[in-house]
C-alpha positions as CSV (number, residue, x, y, z in Angstrom):
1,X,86.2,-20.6,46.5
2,X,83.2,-21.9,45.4
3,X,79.5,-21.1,47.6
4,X,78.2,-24.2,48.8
5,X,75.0,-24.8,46.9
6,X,71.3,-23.7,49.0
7,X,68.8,-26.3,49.1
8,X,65.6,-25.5,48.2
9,X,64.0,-25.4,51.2
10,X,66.6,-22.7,52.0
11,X,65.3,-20.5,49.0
12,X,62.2,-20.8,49.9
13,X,62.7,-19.4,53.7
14,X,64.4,-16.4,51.8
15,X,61.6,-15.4,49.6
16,X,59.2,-15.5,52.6
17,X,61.4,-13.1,54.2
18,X,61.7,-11.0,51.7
19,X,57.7,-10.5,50.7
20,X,57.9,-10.5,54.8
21,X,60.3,-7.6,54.6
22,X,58.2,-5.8,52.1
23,X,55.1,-6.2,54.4
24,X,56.8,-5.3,57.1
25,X,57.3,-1.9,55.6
26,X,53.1,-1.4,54.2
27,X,50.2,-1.4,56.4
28,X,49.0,-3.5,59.5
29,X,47.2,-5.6,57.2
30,X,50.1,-6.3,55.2
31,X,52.0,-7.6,58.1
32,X,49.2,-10.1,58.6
33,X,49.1,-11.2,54.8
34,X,53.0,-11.7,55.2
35,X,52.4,-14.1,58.0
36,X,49.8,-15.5,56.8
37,X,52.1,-16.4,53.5
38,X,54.7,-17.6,55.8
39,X,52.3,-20.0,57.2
40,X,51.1,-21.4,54.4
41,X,54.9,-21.1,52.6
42,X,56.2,-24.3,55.3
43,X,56.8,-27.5,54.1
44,X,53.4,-29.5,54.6
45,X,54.0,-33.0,54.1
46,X,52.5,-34.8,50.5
47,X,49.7,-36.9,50.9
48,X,51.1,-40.2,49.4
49,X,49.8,-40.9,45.8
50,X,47.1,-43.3,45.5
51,X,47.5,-46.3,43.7
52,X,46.3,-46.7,40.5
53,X,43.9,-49.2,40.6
54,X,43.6,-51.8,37.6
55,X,40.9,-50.6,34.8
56,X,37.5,-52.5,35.2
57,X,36.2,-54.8,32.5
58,X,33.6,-53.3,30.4
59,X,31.1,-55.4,29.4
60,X,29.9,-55.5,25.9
61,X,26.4,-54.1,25.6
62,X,24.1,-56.7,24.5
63,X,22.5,-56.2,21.1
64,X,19.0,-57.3,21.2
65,X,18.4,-60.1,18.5
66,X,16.2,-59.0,15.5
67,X,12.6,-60.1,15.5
68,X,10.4,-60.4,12.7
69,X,7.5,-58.1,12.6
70,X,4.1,-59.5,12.2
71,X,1.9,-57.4,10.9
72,X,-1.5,-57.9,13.2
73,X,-4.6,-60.0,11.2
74,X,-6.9,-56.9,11.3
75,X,-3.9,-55.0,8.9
76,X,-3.2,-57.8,6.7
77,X,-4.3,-56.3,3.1
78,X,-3.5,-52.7,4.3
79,X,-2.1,-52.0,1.2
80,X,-5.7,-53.2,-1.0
81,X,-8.0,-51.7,1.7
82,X,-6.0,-48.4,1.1
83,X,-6.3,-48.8,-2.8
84,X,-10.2,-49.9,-2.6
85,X,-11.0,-46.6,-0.5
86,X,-8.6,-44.5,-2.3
87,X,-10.9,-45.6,-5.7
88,X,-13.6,-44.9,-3.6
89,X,-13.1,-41.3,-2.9
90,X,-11.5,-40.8,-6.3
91,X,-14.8,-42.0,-7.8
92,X,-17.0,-40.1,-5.8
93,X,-15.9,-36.9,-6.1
94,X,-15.8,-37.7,-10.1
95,X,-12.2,-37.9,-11.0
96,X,-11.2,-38.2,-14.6
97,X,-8.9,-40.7,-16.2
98,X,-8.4,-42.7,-13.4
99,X,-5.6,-45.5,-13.7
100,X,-3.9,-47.4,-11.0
101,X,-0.4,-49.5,-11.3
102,X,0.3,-52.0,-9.3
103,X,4.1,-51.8,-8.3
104,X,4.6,-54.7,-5.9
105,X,7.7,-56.4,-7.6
106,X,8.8,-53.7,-9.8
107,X,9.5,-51.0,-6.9
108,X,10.1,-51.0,-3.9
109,X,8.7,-47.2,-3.0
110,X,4.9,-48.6,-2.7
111,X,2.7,-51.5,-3.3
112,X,0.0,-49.4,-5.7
113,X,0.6,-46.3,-7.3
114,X,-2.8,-44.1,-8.9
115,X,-3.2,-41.8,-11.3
116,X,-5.8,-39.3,-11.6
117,X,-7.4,-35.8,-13.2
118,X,-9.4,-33.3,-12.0
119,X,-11.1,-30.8,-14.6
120,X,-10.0,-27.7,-12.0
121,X,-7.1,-27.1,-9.4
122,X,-9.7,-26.6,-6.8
123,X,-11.2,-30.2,-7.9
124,X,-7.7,-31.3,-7.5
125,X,-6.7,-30.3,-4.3
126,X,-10.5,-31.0,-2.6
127,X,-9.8,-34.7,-3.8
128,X,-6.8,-34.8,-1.9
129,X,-8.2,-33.2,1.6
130,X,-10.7,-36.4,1.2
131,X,-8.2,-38.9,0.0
132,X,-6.4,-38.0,3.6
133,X,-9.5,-38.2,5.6
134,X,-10.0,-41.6,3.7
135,X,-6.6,-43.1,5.3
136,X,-6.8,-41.5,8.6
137,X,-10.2,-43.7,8.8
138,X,-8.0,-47.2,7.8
139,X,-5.5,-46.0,10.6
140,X,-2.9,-44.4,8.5
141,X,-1.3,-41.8,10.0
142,X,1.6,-40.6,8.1
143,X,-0.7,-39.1,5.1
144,X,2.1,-36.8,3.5
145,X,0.2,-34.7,0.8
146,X,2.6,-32.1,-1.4
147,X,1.9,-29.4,-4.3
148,X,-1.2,-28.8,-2.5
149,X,-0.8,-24.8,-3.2
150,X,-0.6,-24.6,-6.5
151,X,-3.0,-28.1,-7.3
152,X,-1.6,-28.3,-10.7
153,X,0.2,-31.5,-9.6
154,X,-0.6,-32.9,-6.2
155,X,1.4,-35.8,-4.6
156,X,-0.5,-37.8,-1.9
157,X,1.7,-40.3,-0.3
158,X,0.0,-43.0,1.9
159,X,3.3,-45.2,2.0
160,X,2.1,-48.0,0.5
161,X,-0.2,-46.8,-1.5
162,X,0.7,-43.5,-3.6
163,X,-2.0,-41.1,-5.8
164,X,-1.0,-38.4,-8.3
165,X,-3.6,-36.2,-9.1
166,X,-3.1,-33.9,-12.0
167,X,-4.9,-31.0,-14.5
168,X,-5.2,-32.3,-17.3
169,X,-2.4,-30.4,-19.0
170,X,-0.2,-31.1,-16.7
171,X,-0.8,-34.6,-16.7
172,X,-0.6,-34.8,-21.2
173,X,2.9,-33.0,-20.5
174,X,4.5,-35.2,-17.7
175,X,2.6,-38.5,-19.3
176,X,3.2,-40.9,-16.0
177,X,0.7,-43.5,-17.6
178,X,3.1,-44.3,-20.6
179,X,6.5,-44.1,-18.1
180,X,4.3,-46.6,-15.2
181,X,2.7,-48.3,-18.1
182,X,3.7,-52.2,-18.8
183,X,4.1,-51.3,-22.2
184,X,6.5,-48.8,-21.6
185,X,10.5,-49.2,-23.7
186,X,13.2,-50.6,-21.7
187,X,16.4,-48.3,-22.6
């Protein structure tokens, strides 16, 4: 004969009694923890699932249209006020060799690029301290000024307008005037 199959609420009542059994035989507060398992062991009816409730449209976010920027009247020129005061500086504090090419239409890294000399590294990198002070005075705020150190070869970059100042050895060995020059071979 085959035993008729025990539902599972049947099992369940079993195992109570059995960790009720077990508790029965430990401690006082055992017998409370059995109880308390039997308690909490009872069928407690389900809460009914909720619903699921159809997703809500997104809405696309809105990309702002792109305006053209209009450069204010009192900054039109920037670019030639910062050449005419870089010239400035370069002249007072008696830079040698002094050539500037314009690069508007042939590159698109600045509008005027400078090249100068100083006859010492401390010449060099004094001309470039003032050269900064120059464009903080036109408003020009990201003045980014490298090789400063060593002032064999420093790079002063105004954005738009960008100054190399070199000894003069350095400069005979890199020779920018003849690479920036019009004049220069097309390869």
């Amino acid at each position: 004969m085959a035993k008729p199959k025990k539902s599972k609420k049947e099992k369940t009542k079993k195992i109570v009694k059995k960790i009720g059994a077990v508790a029965v035989a430990g401690s006082a507060r055992s017998k409370r923890t059995a109880e308390q398992s039997r308690q909490t062991n009872k069928t407690v009816a389900k809460k009914p699932k909720a619903k699921k409730q159809p997703a809500k449209k997104v809405a696309k976010k809105q990309v702002a249209k792109k305006t053209s920027f209009k450069i204010p009247a009192k900054h039109k020129g920037l670019p030639e006020e910062m050449l005419s005061a870089a010239l400035k500086v370069l002249d007072e504090k008696q830079a040698d060799q002094i050539v500037t090419v314009p690069l508007a239409g042939r590159s698109a890294i600045a509008d005027y690029m400078i090249i100068a000399s100083g006859r010492a590294g401390r010449q060099v990198a004094a001309i470039a301290d003032h050269l900064r002070e120059a464009f903080f005075k036109l408003g020009v705020r990201s003045v980014r000024i490298e090789g400063q150190q060593d002032a064999n070869w420093v790079l002063v970059d105004a954005g738009d307008v960008i100054i190399h100042l070199f000894l003069p050895e350095v400069r005979r060995y890199y020779d920018l005037d003849a690479l920036w020059s019009k004049r220069a071979p097309k390869k």
